[in-house]
KOLDRENKE-656533 format. One record per residue (C-alpha): x negated, y negated, z negated; residue in one letter. Coordinates in steps of 0.001 Angstrom, whole numbers, padded with zeros to 6 digits, always signed. Example, Ala and Ser with C-alpha at 12.3 -4.5 7.8 and 13.67 -1.06 7.14 Angstrom:
// residues 2
-012300+004500-007800A
-013670+001060-007140S
END
This chain:
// residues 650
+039575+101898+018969X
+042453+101893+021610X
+043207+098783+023224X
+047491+097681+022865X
+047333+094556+023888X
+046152+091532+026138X
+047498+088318+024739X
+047161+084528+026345X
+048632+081451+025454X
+049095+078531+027535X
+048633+075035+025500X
+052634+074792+025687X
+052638+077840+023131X
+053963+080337+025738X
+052460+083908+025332X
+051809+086430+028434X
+051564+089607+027345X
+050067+092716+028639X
+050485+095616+027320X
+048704+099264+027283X
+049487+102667+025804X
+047131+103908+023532X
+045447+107687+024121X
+046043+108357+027833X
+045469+106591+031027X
+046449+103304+032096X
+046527+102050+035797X
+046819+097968+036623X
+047412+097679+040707X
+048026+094801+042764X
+046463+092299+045144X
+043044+090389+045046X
+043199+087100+043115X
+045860+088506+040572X
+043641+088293+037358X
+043084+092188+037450X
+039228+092066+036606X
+039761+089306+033979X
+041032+091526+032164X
+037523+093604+031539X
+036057+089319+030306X
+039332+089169+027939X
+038785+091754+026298X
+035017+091517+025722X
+035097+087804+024467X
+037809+089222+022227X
+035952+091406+020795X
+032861+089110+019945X
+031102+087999+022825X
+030501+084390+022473X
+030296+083569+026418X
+033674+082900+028504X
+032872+084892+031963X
+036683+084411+032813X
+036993+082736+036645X
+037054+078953+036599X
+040853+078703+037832X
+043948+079029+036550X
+042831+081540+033918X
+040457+078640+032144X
+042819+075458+033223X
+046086+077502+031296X
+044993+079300+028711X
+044458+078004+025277X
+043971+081025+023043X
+042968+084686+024038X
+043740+087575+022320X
+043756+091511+021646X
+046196+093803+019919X
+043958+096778+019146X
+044346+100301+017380X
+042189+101253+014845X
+041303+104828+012737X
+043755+103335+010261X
+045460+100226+011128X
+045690+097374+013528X
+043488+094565+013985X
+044725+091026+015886X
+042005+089323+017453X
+042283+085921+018631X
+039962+083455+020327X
+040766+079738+021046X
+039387+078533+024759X
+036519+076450+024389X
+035829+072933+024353X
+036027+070767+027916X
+032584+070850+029135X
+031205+074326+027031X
+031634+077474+027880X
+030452+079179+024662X
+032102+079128+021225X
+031969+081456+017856X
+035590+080694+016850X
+038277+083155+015981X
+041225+084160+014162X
+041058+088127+012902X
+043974+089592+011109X
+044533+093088+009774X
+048397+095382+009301X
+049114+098761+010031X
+052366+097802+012118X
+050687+094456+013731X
+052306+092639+016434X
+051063+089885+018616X
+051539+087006+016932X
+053463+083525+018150X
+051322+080625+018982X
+051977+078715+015947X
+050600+081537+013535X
+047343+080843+015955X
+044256+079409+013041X
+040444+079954+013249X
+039245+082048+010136X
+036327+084047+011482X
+033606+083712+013573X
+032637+085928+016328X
+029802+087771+014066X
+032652+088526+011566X
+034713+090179+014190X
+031758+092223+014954X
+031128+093610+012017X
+034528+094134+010326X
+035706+095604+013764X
+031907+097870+013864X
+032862+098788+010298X
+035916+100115+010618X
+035253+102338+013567X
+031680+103915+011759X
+029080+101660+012419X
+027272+102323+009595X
+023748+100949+008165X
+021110+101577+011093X
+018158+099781+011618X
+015733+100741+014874X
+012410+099829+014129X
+010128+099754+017497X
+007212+101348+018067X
+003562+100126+015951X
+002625+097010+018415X
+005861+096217+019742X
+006417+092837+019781X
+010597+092604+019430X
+012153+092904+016206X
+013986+095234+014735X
+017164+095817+015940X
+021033+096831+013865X
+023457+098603+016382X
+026611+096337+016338X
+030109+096726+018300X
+028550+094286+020689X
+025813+097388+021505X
+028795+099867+021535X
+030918+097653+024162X
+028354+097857+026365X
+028768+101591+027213X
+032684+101267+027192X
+033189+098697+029951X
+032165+098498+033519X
+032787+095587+035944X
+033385+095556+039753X
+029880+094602+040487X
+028708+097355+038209X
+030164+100791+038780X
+029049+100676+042598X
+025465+099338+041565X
+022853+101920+042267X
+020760+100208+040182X
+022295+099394+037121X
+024143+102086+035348X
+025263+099871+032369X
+027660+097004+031420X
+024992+094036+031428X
+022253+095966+031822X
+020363+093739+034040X
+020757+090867+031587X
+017545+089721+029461X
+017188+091859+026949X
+019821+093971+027604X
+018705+097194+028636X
+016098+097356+025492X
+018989+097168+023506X
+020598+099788+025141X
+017771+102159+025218X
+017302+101111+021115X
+020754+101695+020036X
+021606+104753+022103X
+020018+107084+019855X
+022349+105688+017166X
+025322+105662+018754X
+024771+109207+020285X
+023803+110605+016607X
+020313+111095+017478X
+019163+109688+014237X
+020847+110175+010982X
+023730+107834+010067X
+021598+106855+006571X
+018720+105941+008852X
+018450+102435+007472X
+018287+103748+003618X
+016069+106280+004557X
+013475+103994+006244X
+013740+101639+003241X
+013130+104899+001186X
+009935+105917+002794X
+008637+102238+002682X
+009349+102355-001350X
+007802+106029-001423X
+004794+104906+000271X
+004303+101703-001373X
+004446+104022-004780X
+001996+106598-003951X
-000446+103155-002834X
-000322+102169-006088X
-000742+105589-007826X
-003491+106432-005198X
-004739+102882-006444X
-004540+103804-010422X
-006681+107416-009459X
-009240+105983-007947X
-009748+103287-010596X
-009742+105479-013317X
-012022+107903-011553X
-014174+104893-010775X
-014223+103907-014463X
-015189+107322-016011X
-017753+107705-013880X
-019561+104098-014265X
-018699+103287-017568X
-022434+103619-018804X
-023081+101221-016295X
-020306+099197-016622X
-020926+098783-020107X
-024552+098111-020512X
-023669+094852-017718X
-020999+093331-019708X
-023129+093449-022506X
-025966+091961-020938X
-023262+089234-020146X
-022117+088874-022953X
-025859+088489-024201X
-026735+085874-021609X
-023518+083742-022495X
-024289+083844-026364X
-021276+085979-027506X
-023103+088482-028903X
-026718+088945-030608X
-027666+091929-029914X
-028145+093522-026720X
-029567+096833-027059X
-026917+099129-028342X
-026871+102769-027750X
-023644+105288-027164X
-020088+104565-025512X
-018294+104022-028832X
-020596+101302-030178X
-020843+099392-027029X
-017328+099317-026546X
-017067+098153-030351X
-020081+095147-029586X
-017832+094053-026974X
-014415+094295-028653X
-016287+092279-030995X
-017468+089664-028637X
-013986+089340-028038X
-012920+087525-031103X
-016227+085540-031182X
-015907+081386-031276X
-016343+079598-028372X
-018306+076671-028026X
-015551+073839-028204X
-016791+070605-026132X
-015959+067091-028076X
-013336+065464-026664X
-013313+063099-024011X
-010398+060722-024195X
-012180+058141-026020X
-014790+058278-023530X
-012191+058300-021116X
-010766+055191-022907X
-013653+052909-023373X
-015204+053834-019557X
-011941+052235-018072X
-012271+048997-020311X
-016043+048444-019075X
-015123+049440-015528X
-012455+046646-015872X
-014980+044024-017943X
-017352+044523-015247X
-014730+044079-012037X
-013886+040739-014259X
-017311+039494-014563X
-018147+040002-011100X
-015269+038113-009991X
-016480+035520-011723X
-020074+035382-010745X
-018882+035372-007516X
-016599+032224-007697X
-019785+030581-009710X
-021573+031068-006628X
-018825+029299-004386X
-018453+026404-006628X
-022400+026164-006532X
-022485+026239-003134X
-019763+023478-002679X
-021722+020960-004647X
-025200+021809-002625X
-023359+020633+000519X
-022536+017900-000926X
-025892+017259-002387X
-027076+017719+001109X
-024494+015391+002616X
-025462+012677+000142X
-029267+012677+001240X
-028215+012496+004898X
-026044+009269+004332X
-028583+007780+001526X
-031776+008008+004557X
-029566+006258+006946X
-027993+003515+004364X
-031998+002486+003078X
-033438+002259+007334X
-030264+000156+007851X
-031098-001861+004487X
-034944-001845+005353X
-034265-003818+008725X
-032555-006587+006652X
-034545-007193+003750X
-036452-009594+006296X
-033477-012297+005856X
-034575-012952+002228X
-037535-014634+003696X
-035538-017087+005219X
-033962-020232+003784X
-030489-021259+005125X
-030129-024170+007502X
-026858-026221+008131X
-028026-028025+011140X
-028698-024366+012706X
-025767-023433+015139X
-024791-019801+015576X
-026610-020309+019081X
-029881-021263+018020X
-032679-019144+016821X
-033861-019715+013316X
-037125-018609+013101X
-038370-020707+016115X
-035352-023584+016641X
-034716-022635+020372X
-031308-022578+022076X
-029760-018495+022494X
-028485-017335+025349X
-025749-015443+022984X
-024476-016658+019665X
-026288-015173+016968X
-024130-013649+013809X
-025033-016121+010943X
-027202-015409+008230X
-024865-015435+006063X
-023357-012572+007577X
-025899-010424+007858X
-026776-010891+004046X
-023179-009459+003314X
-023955-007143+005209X
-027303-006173+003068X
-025484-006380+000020X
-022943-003786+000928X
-025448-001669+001997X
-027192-001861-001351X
-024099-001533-003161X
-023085+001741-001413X
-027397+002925-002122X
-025963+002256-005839X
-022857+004015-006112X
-024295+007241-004691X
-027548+006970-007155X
-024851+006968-009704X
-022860+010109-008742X
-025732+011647-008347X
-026859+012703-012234X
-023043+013882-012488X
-023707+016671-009748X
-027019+017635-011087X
-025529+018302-014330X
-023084+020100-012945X
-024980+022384-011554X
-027038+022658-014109X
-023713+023956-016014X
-023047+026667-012843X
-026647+028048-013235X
-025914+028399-017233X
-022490+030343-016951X
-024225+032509-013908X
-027033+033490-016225X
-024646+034348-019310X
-022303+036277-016721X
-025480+037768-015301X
-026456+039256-019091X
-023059+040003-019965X
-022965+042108-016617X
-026341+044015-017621X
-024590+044800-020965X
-021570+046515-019528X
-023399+048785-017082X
-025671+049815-019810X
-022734+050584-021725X
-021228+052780-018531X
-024403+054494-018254X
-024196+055253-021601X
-020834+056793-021401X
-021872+058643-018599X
-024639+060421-020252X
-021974+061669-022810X
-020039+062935-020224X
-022645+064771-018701X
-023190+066363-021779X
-019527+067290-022098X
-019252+068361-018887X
-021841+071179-019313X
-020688+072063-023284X
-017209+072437-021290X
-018856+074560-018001X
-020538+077343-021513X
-017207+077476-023005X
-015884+078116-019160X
-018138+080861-018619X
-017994+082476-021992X
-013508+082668-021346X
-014435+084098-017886X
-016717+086650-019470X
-014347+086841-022082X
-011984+088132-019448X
-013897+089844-017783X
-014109+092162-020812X
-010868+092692-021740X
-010164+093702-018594X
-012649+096246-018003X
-011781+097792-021947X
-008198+097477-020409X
-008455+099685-017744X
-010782+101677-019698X
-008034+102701-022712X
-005468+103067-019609X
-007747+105327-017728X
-008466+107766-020894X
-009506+110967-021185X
-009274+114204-018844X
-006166+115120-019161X
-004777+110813-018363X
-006651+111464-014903X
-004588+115112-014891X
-001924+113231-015127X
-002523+110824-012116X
-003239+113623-009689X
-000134+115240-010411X
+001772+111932-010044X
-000183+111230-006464X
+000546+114722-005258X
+004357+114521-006436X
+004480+111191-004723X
+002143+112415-001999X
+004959+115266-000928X
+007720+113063-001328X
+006148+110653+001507X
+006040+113697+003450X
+009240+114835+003109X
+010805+111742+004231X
+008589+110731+006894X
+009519+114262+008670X
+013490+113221+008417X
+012597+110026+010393X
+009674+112134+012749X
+010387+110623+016043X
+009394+113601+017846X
+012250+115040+015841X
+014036+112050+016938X
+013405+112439+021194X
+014085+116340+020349X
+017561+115224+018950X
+018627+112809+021778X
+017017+115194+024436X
+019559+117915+022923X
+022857+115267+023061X
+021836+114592+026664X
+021903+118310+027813X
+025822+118500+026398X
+026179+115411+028367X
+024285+116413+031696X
+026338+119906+032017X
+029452+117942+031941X
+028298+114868+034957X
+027131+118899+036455X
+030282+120385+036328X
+032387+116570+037584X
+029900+116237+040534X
+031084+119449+042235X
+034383+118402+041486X
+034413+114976+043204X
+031719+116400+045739X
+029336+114059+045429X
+025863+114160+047392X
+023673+116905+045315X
+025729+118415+044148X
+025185+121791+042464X
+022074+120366+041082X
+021044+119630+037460X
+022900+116010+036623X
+021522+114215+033751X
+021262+110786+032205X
+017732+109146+031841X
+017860+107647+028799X
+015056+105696+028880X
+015348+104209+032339X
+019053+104037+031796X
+020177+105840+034888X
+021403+109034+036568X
+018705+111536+037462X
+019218+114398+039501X
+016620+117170+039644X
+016656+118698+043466X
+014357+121358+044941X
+011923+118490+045956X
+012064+116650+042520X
+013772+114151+040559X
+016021+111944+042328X
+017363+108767+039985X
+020374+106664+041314X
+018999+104377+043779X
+017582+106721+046133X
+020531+108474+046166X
+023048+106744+049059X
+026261+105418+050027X
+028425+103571+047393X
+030927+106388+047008X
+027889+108467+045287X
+027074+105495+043437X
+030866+105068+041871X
+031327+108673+041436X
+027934+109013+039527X
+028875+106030+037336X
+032137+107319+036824X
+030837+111107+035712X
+028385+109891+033667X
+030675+107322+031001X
+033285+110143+031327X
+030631+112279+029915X
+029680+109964+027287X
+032808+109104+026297X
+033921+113155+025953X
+030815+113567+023691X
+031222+110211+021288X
+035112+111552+021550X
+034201+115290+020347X
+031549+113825+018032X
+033365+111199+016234X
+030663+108874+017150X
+030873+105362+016174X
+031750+103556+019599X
+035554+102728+021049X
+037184+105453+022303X
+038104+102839+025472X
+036698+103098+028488X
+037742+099805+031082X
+036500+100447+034811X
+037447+097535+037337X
+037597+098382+040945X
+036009+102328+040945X
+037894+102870+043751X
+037038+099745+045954X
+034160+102284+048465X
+037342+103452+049735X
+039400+100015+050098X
+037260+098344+053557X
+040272+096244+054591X
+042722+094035+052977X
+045825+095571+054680X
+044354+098879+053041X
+044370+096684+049833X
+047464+095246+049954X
+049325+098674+050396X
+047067+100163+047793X
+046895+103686+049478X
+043392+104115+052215X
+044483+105615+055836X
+042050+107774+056141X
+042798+111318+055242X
+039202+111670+053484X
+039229+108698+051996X
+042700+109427+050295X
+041625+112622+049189X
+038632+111392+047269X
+040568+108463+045450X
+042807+111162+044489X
+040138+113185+042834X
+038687+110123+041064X
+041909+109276+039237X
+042709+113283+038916X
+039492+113720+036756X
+039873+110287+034567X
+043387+111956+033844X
+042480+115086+033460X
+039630+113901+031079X
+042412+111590+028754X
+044349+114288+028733X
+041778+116470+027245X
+040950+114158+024822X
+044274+112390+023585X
+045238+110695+021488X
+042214+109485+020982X
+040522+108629+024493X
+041848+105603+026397X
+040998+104751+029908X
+041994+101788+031841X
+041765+101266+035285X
+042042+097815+037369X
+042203+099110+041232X
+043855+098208+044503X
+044992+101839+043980X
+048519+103035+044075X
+049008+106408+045100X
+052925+107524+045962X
+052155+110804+043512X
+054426+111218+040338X
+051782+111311+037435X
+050210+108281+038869X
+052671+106140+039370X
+053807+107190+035642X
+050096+106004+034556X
+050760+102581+036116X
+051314+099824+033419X
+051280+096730+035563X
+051797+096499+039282X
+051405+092853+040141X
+052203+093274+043766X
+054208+089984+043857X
+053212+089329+040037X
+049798+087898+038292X
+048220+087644+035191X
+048697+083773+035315X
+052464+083089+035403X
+053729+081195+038269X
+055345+078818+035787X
+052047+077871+033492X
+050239+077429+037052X
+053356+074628+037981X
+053698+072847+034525X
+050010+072306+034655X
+050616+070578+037929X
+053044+068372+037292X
+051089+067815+033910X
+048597+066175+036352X
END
């Protein structure tokens, strides 16, 4: 994969393109703030990184769709991504189109029909990334992990605040989670581990779970032959005990095995049926939640009419006292020369009027009226009662009726229940019987368990055979072997950059993911190694190296390698910047050798290796200046015109 083209379009539909040459080296100069190490964010949210890392600016307030022209084995892919929403910075979205003589498209052509995954894997695809599958080691708590083009891009780019990092070596790497993935997929992408490795694994899981069961089948059968006597003479004393056959003491294999083949077809004891049972239990339960509904509203009509029983006596004590007091008026004879204010018992004046007698024997007639009236009502209530009490008692007797009935039923059941729990256990002996002659026909004679050893041993080898293709000894052995091709070639680069230690032994640590370099007083990894200008030139020698081998190897990964400011050790000032060649002598001499060896390197390997360069860098010598694509020394990514319509748009 070869990158041709940068792409942006502004929300007018104007397009900025810029371009690259596949297969060689290609140089972007200019000032700070010109969009130079946006490029490196471009092109990995391109390619399928969800996450915008462009600089908030006139890069994010512009552009409306990104895109990527890119060369592939055998044709072209477009790759487009629209800007996110206001307010996200994140989005799966994008637009992936195939042609062998692809061109960027116009902005009106611009539709989502992918997401990111999808560009992953049709891009992955089409450069070699076959089926892989890393499965960690017995314990591990992560999951299994599938080398994408994500995992690939990750060894092909490197950003300003990477390559001079003594203590990060990768693109990411000190992201969570990134550097396992690097030190999982490496192997892979090197060619450590076969290509099939995902079949293979799923192989030696189906091999394995085979010879389990075989293994499984053995030992039953073995099991069987040699208890069968035993085996036998308990199901028959089963079968005995659960009435399914008559006759327990039988002698030989043959005729126990018949006695129980026998037992198999014998009747079971069938239970009588229930649902009439079932039936007439729900009609009593529901007679005798009726009658008790009743019996209790009996007993709240009965207790009504003893309140007012009660209430009756009360009034009827204090009627007859009132009555008693003026019974003594019928002794007396009315008088109608006695005034209201004399007394008539002894003819003397009162110092009050007196209520006349007539009065007060209206008065005792009322009262003996009301005595009357509530001597009448009261036969009525006692008769009603009397009625309650009957309809209690019949409800009562009625009541005693049903829940004999229940009981009744229940019995039955009972007895149902256990004819039901004999047929039970004579089907669960029944079963347990066919299953033993079962196994015992399947495990057969000699020669049947013959034939299972074989099977296990033939399975047995097979196991073997693929469990030493995925050995991860073998495995280490393989990457520790890619890593020494790689090594001798950071070896031989050092000397030529003349970098601190040099002449030693240069290799990459693939497990810490750094540079290692083995002096006379030990290993000494990156970050104890000093001064930036080591740290840029190991970076550099070591994804030159990597690159040469997946180059030479045909490895899956992009043959692109993007480096943003490897120069910048060399760059302390801004006038220094600005002219884009360093004063000092030294200092010119080792930028020189930098871009010298990423040519020479392209060279070697075109047309397939492409390596682009954002710098401050821009040496007077012919075959650089000939490398450099863009020179925005005056010029910018952003046009000066999308930067002044979105002004005057605000």
């Amino acid at each position: 994969m070869n990158l041709l083209a940068i792409v942006l379009y502004n929300r007018a539909g104007d397009r900025r393109v810029v371009d690259f040459r596949p297969g060689e080296l290609n140089i972007v100069t200019g000032w700070s703030a010109t969009g130079k190490s946006a490029l490196l964010d471009i092109t990995e949210f391109c390619l399928g990184r969800d996450t915008v890392t462009m600089p908030v600016g006139p890069i994010t307030n512009t552009v409306s769709w990104y895109a990527v022209l890119v060369q592939l084995p055998t044709t072209r892919a477009f790759v487009a991504r629209p800007a996110p929403r206001t307010g996200r910075a994140s989005t799966q979205q994008a637009m992936l189109e195939f042609g062998a003589d692809l061109q960027p498209l116009d902005y009106a052509d611009l539709t989502v029909n992918v997401d990111s995954d999808t560009v992953r894997q049709q891009l992955g695809r089409l450069i070699g990334i076959g089926e892989n599958l890393h499965l960690p080691e017995p314990g591990a708590l992560r999951a299994p992990l599938e080398a994408h083009l994500g995992h690939a891009l990750l060894l092909c780019l490197q950003r300003q605040g990477e390559i001079g990092n003594r203590d990060l070596l990768f693109h990411r790497q000190g992201e969570r989670g990134i550097q396992q993935a690097i030190i999982d997929t490496l192997p892979y992408l090197l060619g450590a581990v076969p290509g099939d490795q995902a079949a293979r694994r799923q192989q030696l899981q189906a091999a394995r779970r085979q010879l389990r069961r075989l293994e499984g089948d053995l030992a039953a059968a073995e099991r069987l032959n040699s208890d069968v006597e035993v085996e036998l003479r308990a199901l028959l004393t089963e079968a005995h005990a659960k009435g399914l056959i008559v006759n327990v003491d039988i002698d030989g294999r043959d005729a126990a095995v018949a006695a129980l083949t026998q037992a198999l077809g014998s009747p079971t004891v069938e239970p009588a049926t229930e649902d009439s049972n079932d039936t007439r239990g729900r009609e009593l339960e529901q007679r005798r939640d009726n009658l008790r509904r009743q019996l209790r509203a009996i007993g709240e009509q009965r207790a009504l009419l003893d309140d007012q029983v009660r209430g009756e006596r009360d009034y009827q004590t204090a009627v007859r006292v009132g009555a008693g007091r003026l019974q003594s008026l019928e002794l007396m004879q009315p008088d109608d020369h006695i005034g209201a204010d004399t007394c008539p018992m002894c003819g003397n004046g009162l110092a009050e009027p007196d209520p006349q007698l007539g009065e007060l024997q209206q008065t005792l007639d009322e009262l003996r009226s009301q005595l009357r009236a509530v001597e009448t009502a009261q036969p009525r209530r006692v008769a009603a009662l009397g009625e309650l009490d009957r309809r209690a008692d019949g409800i009562r007797q009625e009541l005693r009726s049903v829940d004999t009935a229940l009981a009744g039923i229940r019995a039955a059941d009972a007895a149902i229940d256990a004819a039901r729990s004999r047929r039970e256990d004579q089907a669960f002996t029944k079963g347990r019987i066919d299953l033993y002659l079962t196994r015992l026909r399947q495990a057969g004679d000699d020669d049947t368990l013959n034939d299972l050893r074989s099977r296990v041993e033939i399975a047995r080898r097979n196991v073997d055979r693929l469990a030493a293709d995925l050995d991860p000894d073998e495995e280490r052995e393989q990457l520790t072997s890619r890593l020494l091709v790689v090594g001798a070639d950071m070896t031989r680069w050092a000397d030529r950059l003349e970098l601190e230690h040099r002449g030693a032994n240069i290799r990459l640590d693939p497990y810490r993911l750094t540079v290692v370099i083995d002096t006379d007083s030990g290993p000494a990894p990156l970050f104890r190694i000093g001064s930036a200008e080591n740290w840029i030139g190991y970076h550099l020698i070591a994804h030159l190296a990597l690159h040469r081998y997946f180059v030479r190897q045909h490895r899956p990964v992009p043959h692109l390698l993007m480096l943003d400011q490897p120069t910048q050790a060399y760059y302390p000032s801004e006038v220094e910047q600005h002219h884009g060649v360093p004063r000092d002598d030294d200092d010119r001499a080792a930028v020189r050798r930098l871009f010298e060896l990423m040519r020479d390197v392209a060279t070697e390997l075109a047309p397939d290796m492409q390596i682009i360069v954002c710098d401050h860098a821009d040496l007077p010598e012919p075959w650089f200046q000939q490398a450099v694509r863009h020179n925005w020394r005056g010029d910018a990514l952003i046009p000066n015109e999308w930067i002044g319509s979105m002004l005057n748009s605000d």
